[in-house]
mmCIF file as Biopython writes it, N, C-alpha, C and O atoms, coordinates in Angstrom:
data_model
#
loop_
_atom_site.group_PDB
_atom_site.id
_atom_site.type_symbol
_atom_site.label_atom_id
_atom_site.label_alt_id
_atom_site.label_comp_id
_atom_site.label_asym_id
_atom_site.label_entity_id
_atom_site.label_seq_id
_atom_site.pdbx_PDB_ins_code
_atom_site.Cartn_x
_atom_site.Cartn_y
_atom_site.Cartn_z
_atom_site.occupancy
_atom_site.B_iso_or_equiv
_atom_site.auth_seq_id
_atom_site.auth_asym_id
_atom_site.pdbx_PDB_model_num
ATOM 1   N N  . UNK A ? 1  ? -60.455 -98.850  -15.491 1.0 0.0 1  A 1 
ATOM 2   C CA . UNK A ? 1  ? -59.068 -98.530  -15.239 1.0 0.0 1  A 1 
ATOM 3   C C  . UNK A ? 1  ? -58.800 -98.719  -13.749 1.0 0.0 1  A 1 
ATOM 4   O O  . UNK A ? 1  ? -59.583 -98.358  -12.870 1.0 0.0 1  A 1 
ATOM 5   N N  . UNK A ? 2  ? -57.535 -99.361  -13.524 1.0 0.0 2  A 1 
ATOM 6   C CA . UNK A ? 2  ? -57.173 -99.819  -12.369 1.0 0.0 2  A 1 
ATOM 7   C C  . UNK A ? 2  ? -56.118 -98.769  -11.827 1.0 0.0 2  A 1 
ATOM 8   O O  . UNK A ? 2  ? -55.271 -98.460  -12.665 1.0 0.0 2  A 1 
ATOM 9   N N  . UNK A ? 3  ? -55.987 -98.061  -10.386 1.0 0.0 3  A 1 
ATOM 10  C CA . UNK A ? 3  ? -55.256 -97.067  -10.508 1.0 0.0 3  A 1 
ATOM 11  C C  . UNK A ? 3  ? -54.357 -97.544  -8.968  1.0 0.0 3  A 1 
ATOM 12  O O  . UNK A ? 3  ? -55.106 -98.208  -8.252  1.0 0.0 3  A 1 
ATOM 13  N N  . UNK A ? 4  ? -53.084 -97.359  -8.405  1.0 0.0 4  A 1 
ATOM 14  C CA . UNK A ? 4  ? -52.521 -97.528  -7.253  1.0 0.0 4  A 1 
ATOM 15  C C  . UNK A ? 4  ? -52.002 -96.036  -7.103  1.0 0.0 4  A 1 
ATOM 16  O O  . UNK A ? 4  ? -51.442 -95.257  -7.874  1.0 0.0 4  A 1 
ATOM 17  N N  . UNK A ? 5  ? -52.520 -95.953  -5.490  1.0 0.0 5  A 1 
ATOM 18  C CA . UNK A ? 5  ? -52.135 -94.499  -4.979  1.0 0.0 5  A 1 
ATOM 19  C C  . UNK A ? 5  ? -51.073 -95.093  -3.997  1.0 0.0 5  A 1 
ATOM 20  O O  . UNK A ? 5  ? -51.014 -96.196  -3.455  1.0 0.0 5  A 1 
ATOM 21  N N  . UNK A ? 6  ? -50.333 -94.106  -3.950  1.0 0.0 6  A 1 
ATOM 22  C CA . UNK A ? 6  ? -49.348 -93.992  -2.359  1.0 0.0 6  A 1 
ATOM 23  C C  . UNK A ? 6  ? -50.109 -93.020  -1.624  1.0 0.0 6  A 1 
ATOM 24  O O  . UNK A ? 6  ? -50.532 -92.058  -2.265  1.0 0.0 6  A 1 
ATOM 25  N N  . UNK A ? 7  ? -50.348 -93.090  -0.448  1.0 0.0 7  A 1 
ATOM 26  C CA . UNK A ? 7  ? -50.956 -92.092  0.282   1.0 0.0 7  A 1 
ATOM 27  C C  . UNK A ? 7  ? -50.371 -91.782  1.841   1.0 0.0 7  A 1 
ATOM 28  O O  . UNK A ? 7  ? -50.350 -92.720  2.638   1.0 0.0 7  A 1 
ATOM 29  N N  . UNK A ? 8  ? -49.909 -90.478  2.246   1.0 0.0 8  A 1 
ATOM 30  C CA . UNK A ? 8  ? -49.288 -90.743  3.758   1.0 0.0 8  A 1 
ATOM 31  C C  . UNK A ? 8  ? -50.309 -91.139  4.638   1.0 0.0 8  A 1 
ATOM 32  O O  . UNK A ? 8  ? -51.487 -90.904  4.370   1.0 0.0 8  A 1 
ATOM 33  N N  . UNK A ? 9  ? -49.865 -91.888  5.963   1.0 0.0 9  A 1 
ATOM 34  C CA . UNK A ? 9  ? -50.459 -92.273  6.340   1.0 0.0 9  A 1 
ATOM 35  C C  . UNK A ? 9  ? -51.694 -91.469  7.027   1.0 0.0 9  A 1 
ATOM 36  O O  . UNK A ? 9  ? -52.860 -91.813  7.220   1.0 0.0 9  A 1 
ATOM 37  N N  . UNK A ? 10 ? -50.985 -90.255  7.325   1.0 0.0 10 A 1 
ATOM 38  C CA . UNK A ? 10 ? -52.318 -89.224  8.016   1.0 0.0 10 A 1 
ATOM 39  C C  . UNK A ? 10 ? -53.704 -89.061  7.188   1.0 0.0 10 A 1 
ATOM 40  O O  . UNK A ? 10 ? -54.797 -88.821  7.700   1.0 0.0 10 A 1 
ATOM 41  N N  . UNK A ? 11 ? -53.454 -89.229  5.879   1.0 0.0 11 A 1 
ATOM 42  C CA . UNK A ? 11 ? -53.911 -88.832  4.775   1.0 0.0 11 A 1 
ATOM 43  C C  . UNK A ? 11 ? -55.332 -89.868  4.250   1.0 0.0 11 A 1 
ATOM 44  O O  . UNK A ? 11 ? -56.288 -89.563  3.537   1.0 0.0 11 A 1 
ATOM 45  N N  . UNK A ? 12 ? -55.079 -90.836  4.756   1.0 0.0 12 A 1 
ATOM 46  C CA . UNK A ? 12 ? -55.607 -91.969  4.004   1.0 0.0 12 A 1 
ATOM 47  C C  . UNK A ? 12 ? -56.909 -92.503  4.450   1.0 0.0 12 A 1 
ATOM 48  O O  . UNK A ? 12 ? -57.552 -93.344  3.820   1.0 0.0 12 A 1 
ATOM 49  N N  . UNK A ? 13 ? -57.337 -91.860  5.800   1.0 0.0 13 A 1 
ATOM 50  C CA . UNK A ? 13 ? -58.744 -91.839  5.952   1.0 0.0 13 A 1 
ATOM 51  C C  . UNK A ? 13 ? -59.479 -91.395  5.068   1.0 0.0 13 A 1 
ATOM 52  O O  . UNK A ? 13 ? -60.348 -91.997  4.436   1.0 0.0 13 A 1 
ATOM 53  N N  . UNK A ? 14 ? -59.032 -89.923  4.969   1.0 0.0 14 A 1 
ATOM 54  C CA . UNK A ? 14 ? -59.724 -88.659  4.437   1.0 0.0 14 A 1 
ATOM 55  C C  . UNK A ? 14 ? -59.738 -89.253  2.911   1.0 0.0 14 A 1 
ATOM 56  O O  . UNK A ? 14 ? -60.690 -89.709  2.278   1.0 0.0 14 A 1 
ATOM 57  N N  . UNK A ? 15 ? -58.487 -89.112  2.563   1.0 0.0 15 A 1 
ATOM 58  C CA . UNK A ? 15 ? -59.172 -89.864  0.892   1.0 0.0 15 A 1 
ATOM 59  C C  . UNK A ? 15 ? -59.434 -90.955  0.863   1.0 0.0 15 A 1 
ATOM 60  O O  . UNK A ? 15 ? -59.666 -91.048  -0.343  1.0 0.0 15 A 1 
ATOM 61  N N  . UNK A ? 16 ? -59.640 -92.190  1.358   1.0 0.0 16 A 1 
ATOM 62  C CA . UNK A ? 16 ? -60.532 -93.303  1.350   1.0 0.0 16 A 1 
ATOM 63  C C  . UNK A ? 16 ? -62.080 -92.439  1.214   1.0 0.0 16 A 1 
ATOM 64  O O  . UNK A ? 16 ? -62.689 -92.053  0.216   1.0 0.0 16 A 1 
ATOM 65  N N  . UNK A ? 17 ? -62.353 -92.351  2.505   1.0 0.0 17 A 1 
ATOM 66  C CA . UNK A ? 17 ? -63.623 -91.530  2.549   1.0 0.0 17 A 1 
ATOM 67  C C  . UNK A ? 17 ? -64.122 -90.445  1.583   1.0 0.0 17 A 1 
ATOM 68  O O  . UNK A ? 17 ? -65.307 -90.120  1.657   1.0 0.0 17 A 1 
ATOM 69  N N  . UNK A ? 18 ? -63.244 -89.804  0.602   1.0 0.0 18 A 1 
ATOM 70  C CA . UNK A ? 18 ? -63.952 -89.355  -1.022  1.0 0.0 18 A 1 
ATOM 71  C C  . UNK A ? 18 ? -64.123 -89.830  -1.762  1.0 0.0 18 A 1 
ATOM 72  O O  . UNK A ? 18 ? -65.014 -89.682  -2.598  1.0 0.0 18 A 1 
ATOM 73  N N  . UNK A ? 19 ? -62.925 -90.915  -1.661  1.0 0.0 19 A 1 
ATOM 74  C CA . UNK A ? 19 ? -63.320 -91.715  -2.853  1.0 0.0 19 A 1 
ATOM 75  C C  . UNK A ? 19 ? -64.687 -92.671  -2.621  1.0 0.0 19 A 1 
ATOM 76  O O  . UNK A ? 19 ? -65.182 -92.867  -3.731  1.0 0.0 19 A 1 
ATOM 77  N N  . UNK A ? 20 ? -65.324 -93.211  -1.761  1.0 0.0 20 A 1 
ATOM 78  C CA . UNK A ? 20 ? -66.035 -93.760  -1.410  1.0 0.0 20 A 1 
ATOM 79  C C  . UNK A ? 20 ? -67.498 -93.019  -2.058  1.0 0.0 20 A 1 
ATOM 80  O O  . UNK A ? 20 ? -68.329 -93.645  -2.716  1.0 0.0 20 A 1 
ATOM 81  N N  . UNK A ? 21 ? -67.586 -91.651  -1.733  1.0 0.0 21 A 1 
ATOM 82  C CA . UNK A ? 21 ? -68.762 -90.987  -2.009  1.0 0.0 21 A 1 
ATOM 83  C C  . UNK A ? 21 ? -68.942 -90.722  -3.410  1.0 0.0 21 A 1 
ATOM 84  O O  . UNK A ? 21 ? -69.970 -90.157  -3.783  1.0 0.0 21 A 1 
ATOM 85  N N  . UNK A ? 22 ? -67.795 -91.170  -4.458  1.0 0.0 22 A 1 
ATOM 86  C CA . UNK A ? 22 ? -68.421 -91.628  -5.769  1.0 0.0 22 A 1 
ATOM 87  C C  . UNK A ? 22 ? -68.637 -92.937  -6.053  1.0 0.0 22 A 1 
ATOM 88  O O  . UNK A ? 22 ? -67.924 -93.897  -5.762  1.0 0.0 22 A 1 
ATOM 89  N N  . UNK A ? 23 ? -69.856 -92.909  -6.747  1.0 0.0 23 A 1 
ATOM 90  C CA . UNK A ? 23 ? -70.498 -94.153  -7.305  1.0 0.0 23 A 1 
ATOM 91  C C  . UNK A ? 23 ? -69.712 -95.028  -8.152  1.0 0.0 23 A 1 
ATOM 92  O O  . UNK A ? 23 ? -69.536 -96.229  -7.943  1.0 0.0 23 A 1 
ATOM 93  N N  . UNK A ? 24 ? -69.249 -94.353  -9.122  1.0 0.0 24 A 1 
ATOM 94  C CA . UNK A ? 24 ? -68.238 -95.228  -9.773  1.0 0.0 24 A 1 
ATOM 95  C C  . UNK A ? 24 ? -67.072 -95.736  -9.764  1.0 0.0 24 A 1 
ATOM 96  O O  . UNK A ? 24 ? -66.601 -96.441  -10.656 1.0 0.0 24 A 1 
ATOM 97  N N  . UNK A ? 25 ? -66.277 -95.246  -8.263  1.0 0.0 25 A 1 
ATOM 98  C CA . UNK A ? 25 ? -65.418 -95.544  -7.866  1.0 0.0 25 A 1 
ATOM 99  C C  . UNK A ? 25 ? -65.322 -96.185  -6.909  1.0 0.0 25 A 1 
ATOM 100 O O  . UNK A ? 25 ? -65.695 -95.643  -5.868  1.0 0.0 25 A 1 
ATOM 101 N N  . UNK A ? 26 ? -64.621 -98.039  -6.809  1.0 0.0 26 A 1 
ATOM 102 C CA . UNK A ? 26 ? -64.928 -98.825  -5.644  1.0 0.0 26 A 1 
ATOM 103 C C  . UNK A ? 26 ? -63.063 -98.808  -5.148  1.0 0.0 26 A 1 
ATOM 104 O O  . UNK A ? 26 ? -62.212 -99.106  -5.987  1.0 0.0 26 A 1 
ATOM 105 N N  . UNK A ? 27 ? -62.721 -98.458  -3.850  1.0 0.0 27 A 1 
ATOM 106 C CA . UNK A ? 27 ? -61.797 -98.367  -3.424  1.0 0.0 27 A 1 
ATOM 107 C C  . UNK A ? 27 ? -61.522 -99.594  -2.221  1.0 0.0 27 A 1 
ATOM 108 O O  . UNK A ? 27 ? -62.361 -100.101 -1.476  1.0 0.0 27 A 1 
ATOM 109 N N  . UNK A ? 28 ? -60.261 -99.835  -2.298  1.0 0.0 28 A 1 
ATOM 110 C CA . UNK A ? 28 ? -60.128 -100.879 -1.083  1.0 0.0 28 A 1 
ATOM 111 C C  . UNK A ? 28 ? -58.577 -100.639 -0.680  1.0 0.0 28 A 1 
ATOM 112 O O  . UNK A ? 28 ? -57.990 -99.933  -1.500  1.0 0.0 28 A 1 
ATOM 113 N N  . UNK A ? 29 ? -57.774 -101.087 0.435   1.0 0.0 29 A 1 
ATOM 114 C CA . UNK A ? 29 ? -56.389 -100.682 1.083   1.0 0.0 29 A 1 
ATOM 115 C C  . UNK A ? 29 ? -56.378 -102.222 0.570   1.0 0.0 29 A 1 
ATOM 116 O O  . UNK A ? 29 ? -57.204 -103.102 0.326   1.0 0.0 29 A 1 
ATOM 117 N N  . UNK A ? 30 ? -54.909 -102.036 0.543   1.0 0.0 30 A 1 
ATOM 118 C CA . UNK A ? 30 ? -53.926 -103.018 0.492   1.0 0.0 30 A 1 
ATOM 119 C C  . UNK A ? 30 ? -53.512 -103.772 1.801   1.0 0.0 30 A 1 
ATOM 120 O O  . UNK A ? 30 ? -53.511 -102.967 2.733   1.0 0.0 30 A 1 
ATOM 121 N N  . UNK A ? 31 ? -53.216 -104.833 2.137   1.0 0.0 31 A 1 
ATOM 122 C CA . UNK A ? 31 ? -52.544 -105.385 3.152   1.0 0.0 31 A 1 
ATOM 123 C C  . UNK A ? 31 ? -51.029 -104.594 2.700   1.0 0.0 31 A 1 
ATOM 124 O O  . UNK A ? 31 ? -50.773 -104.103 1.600   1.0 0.0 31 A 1 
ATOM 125 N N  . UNK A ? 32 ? -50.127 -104.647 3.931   1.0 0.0 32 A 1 
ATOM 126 C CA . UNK A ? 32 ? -48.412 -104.233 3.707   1.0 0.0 32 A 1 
ATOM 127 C C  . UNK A ? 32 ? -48.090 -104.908 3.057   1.0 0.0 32 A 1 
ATOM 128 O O  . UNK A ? 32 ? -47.791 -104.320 2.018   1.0 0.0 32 A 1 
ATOM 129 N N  . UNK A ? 33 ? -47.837 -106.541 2.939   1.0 0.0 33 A 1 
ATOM 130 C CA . UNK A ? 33 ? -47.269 -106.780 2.524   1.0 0.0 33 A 1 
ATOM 131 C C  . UNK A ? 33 ? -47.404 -107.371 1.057   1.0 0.0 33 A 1 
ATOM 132 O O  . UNK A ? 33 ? -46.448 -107.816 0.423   1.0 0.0 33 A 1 
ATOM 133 N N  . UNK A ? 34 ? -49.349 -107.294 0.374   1.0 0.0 34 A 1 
ATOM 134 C CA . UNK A ? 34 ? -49.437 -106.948 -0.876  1.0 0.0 34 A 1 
ATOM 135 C C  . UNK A ? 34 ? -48.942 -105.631 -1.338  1.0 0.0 34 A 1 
ATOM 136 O O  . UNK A ? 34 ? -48.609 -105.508 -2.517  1.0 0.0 34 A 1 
ATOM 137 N N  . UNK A ? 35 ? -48.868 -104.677 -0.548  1.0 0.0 35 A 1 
ATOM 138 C CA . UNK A ? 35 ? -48.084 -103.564 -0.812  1.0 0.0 35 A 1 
ATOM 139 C C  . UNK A ? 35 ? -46.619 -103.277 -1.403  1.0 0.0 35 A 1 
ATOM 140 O O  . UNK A ? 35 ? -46.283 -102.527 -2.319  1.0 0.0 35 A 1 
ATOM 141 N N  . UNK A ? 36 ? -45.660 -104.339 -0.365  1.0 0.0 36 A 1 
ATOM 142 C CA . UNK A ? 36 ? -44.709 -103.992 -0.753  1.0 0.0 36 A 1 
ATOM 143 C C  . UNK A ? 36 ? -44.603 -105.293 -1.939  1.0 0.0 36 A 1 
ATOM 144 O O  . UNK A ? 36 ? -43.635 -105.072 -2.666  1.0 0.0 36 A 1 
ATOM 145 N N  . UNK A ? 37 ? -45.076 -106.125 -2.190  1.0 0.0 37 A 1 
ATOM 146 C CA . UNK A ? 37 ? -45.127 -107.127 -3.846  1.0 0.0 37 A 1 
ATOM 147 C C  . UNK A ? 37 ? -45.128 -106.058 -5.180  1.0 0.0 37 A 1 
ATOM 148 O O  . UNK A ? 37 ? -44.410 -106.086 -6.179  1.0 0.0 37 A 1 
ATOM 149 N N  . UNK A ? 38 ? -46.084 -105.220 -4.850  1.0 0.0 38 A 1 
ATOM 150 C CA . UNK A ? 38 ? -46.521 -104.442 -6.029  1.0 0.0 38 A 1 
ATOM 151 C C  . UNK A ? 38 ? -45.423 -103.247 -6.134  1.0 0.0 38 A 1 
ATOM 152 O O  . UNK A ? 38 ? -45.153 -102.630 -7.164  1.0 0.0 38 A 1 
ATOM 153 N N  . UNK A ? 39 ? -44.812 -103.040 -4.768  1.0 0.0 39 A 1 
ATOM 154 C CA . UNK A ? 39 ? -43.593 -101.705 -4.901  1.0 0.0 39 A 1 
ATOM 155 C C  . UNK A ? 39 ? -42.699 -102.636 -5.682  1.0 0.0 39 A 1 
ATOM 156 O O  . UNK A ? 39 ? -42.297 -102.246 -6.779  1.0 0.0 39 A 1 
ATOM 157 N N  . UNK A ? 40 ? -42.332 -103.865 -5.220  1.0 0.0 40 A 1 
ATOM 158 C CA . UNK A ? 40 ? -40.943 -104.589 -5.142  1.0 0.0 40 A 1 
ATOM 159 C C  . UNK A ? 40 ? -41.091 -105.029 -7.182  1.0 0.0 40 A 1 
ATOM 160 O O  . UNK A ? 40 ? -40.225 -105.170 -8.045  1.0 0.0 40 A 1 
ATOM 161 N N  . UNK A ? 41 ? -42.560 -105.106 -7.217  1.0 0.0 41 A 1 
ATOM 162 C CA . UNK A ? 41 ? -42.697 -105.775 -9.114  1.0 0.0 41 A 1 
ATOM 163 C C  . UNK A ? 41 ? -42.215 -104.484 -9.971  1.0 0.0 41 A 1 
ATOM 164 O O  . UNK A ? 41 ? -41.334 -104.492 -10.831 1.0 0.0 41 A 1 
ATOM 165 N N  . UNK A ? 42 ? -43.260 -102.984 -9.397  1.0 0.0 42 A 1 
ATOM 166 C CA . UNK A ? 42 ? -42.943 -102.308 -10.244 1.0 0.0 42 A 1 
ATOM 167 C C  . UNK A ? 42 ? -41.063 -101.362 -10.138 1.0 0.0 42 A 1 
ATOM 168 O O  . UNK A ? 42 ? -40.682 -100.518 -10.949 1.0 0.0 42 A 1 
ATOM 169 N N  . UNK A ? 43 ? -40.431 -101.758 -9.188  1.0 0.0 43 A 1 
ATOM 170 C CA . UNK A ? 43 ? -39.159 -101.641 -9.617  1.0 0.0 43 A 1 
ATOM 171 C C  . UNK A ? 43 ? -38.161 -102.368 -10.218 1.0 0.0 43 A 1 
ATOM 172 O O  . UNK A ? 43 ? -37.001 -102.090 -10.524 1.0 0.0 43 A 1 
ATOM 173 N N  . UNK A ? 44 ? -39.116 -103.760 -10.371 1.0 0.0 44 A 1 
ATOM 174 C CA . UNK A ? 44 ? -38.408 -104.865 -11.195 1.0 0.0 44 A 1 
ATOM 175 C C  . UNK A ? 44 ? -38.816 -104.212 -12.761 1.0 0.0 44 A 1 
ATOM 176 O O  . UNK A ? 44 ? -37.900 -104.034 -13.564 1.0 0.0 44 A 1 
ATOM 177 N N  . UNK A ? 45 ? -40.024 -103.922 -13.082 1.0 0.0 45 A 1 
ATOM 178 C CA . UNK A ? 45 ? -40.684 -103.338 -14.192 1.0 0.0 45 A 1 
ATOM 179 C C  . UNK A ? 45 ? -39.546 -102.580 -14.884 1.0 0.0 45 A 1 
ATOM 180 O O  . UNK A ? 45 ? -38.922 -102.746 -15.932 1.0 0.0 45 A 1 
ATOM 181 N N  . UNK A ? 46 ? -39.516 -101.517 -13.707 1.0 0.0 46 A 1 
ATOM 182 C CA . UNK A ? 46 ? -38.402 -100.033 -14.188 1.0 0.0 46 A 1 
ATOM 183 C C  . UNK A ? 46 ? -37.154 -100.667 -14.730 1.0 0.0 46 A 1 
ATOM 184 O O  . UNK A ? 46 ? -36.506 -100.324 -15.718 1.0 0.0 46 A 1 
ATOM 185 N N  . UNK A ? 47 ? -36.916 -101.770 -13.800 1.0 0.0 47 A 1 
ATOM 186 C CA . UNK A ? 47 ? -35.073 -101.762 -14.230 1.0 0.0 47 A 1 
ATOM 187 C C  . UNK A ? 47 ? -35.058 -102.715 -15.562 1.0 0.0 47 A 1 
ATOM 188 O O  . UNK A ? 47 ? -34.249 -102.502 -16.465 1.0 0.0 47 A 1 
ATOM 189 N N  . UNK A ? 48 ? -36.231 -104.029 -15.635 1.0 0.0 48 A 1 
ATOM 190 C CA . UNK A ? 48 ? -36.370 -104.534 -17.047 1.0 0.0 48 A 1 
ATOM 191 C C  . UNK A ? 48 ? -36.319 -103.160 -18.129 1.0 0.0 48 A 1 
ATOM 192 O O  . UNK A ? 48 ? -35.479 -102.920 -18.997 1.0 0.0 48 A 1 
ATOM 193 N N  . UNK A ? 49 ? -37.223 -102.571 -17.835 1.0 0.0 49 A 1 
ATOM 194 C CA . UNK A ? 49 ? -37.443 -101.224 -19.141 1.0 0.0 49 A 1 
ATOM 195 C C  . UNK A ? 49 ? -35.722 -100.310 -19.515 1.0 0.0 49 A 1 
ATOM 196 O O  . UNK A ? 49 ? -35.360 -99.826  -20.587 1.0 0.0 49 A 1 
ATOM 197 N N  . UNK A ? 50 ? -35.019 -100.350 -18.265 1.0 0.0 50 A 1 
ATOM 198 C CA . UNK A ? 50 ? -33.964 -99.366  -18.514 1.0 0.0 50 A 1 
ATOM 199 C C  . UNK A ? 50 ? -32.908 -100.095 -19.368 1.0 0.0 50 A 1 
ATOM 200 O O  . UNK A ? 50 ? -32.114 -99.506  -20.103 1.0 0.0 50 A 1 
ATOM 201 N N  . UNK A ? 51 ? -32.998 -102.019 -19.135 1.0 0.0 51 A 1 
ATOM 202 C CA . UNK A ? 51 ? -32.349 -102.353 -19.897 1.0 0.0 51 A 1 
ATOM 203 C C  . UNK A ? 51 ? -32.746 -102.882 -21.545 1.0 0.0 51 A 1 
ATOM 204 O O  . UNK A ? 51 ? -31.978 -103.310 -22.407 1.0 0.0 51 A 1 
ATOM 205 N N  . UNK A ? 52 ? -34.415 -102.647 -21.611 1.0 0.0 52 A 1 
ATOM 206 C CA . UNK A ? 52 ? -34.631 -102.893 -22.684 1.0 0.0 52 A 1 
ATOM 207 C C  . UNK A ? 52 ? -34.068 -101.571 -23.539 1.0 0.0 52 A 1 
ATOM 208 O O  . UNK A ? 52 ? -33.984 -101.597 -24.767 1.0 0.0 52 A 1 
ATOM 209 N N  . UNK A ? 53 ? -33.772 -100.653 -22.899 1.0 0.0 53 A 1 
ATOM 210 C CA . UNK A ? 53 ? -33.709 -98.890  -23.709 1.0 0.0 53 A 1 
ATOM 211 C C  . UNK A ? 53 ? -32.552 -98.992  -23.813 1.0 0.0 53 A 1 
ATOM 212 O O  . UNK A ? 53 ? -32.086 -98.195  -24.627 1.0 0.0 53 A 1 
ATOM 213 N N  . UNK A ? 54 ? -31.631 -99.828  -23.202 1.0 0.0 54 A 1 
ATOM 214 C CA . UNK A ? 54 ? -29.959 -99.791  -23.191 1.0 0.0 54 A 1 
ATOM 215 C C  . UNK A ? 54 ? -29.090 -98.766  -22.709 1.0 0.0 54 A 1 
ATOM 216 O O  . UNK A ? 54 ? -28.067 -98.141  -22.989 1.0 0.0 54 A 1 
ATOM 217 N N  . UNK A ? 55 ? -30.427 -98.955  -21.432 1.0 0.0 55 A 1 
ATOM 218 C CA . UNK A ? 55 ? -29.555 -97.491  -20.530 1.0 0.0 55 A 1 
ATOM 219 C C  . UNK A ? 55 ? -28.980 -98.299  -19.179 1.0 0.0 55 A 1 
ATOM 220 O O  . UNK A ? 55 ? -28.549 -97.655  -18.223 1.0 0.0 55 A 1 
ATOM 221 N N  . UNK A ? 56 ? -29.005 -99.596  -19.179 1.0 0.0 56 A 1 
ATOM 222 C CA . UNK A ? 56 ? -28.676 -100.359 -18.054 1.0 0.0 56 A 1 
ATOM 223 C C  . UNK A ? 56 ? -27.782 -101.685 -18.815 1.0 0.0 56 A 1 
ATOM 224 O O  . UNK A ? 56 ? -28.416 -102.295 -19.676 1.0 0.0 56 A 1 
ATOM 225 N N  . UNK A ? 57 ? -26.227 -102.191 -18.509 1.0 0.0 57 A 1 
ATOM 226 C CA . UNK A ? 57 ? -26.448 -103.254 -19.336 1.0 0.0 57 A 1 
ATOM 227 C C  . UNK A ? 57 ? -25.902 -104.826 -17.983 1.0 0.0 57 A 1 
ATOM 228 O O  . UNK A ? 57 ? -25.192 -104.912 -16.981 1.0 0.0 57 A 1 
ATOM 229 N N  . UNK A ? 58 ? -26.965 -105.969 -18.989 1.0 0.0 58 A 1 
ATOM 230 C CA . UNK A ? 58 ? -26.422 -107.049 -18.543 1.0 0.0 58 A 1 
ATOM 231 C C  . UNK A ? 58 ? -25.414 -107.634 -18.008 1.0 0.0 58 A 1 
ATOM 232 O O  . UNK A ? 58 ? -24.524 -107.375 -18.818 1.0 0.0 58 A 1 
ATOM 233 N N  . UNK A ? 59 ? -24.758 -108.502 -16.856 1.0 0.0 59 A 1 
ATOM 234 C CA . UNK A ? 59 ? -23.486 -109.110 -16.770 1.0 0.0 59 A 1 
ATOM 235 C C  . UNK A ? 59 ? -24.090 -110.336 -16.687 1.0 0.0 59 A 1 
ATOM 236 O O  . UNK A ? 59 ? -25.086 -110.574 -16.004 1.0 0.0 59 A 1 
ATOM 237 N N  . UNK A ? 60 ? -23.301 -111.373 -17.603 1.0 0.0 60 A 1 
ATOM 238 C CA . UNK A ? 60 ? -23.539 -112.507 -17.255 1.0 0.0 60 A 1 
ATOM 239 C C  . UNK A ? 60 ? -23.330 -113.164 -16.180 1.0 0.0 60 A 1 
ATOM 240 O O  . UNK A ? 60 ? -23.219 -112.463 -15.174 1.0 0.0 60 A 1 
ATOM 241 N N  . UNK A ? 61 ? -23.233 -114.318 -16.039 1.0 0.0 61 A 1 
ATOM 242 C CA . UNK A ? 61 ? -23.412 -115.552 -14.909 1.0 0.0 61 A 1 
ATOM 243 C C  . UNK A ? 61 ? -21.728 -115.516 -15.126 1.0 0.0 61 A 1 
ATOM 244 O O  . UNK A ? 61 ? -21.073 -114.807 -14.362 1.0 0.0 61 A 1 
ATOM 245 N N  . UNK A ? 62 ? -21.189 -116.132 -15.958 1.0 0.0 62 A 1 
ATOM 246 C CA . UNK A ? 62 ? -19.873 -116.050 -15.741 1.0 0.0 62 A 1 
ATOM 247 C C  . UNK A ? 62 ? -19.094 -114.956 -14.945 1.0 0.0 62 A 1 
ATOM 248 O O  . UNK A ? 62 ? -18.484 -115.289 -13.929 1.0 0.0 62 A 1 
ATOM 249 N N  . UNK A ? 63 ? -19.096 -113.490 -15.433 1.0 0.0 63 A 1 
ATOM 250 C CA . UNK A ? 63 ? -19.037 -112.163 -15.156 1.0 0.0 63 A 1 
ATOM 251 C C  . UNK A ? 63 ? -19.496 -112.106 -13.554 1.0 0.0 63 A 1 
ATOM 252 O O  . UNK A ? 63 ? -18.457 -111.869 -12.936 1.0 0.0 63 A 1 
ATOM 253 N N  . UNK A ? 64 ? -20.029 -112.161 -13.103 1.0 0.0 64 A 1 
ATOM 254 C CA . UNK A ? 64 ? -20.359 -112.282 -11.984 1.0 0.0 64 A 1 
ATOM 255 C C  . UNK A ? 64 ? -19.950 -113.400 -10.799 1.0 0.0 64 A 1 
ATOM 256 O O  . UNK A ? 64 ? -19.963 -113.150 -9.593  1.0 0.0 64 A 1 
ATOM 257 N N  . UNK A ? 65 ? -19.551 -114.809 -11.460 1.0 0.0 65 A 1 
ATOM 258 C CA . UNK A ? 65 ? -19.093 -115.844 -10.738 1.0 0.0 65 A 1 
ATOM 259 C C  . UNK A ? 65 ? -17.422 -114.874 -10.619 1.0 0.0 65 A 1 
ATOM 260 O O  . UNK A ? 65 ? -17.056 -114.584 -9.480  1.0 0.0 65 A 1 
ATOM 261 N N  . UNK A ? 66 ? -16.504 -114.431 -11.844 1.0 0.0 66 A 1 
ATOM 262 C CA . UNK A ? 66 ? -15.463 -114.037 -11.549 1.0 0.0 66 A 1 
ATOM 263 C C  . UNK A ? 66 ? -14.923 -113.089 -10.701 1.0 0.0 66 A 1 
ATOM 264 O O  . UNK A ? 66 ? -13.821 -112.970 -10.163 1.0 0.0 66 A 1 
ATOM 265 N N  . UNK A ? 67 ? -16.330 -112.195 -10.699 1.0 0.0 67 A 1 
ATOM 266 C CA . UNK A ? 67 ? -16.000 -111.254 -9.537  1.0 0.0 67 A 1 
ATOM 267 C C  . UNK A ? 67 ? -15.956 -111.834 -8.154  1.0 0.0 67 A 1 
ATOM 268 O O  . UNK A ? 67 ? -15.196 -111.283 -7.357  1.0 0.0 67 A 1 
ATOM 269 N N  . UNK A ? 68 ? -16.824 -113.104 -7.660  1.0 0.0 68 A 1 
ATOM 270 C CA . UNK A ? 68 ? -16.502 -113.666 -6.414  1.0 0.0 68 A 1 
ATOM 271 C C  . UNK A ? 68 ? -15.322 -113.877 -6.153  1.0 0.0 68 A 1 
ATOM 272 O O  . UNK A ? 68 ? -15.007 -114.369 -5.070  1.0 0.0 68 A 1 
#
């Protein structure tokens, strides 16, 4: 299982460094700006899901050209 933490920044020595002292757990940091890919996908994720539930709805291409 693959897991992504947010961690403040003060913070992130200290739990790097526990997680490290288990065996079965291999930890590594992100570059920023693989960081913000994975923020920027999983709010693409959320808003696909809100409109698959039909709590968000579509405007077309037309709909949108008319508002210009």
């Amino acid at each position: 299982m693959k897991l992504l933490l947010e961690i403040e920044d003060e913070k992130a020595d200290f739990i790097l460094e526990l997680l490290k002292n288990f065996k079965f757990v291999k930890a590594k940091t992100l570059s920023p700006y693989k960081a913000d890919i994975f923020s920027n996908l999983k709010q693409s994720i959320e808003e696909y899901n809100q409109v698959k539930e039909g709590k968000t709805k579509l405007i077309s291409v037309k709909e949108l050209l008319d508002e210009l």
